[in-house]
C-alpha positions, 0 to 999 in steps of 0.5 A: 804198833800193836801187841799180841799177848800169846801164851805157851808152855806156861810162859807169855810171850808178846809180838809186835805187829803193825796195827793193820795186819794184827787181824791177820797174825790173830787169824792165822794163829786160830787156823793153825790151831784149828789145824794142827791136830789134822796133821799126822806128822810125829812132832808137831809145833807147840802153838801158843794160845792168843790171850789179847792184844794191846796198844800199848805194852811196858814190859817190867820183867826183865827177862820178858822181851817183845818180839818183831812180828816179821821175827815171829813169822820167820820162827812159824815158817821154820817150824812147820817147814821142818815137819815131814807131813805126809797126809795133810796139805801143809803146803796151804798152811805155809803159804799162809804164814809166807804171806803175811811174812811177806807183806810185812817184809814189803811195809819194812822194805817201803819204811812203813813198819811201824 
């Protein structure tokens, strides 16, 4: 496993993902950065900023968690599902995030969710 180091609104969180598909997770995030002001939608998802990733990640605070990247992908999903976007093909955007939400449902459905 490797862990992403992301933060948002003044807080960090950590995802955990498969080795292989960390490159993934990191490049759908820069997209949807890169994206979101293109939406015209009134409220749009906060996004949180990538700030590295690891291999290893012992967490001390107690009130810190590491989360699942299937987990974190389900989260994504349901925020820009939820958006009434009328201008922007946001159609595309969600099929990037349901695409890597559903190879990793297949590594875990095979066992190889490590």
């Amino acid at each position: 496993m490797r862990y992403c180091i992301l933060t948002a609104e003044n807080r960090l969180e950590f995802v955990a993902m498969p080795e292989s598909y960390m490159y993934q997770l990191v490049a759908l995030l820069h997209r949807l950065h890169k994206e979101i002001d293109k939406l015209t939608a009134a409220e749009r998802p906060a996004l949180p900023a990538v700030i590295g990733e690891c291999s290893e990640l012992e967490l001390l605070d107690p009130h810190s968690s590491i989360v699942e990247g299937i987990d974190y992908l389900d989260t994504l999903e349901k925020q820009f599902a939820s958006l009434n976007e009328e201008n922007y093909p946001l159609i595309s955007l969600l099929t990037e995030i349901r695409a890597l939400h559903a190879q990793l449902e297949y590594l875990k459905e095979e066992g190889e969710y490590e």
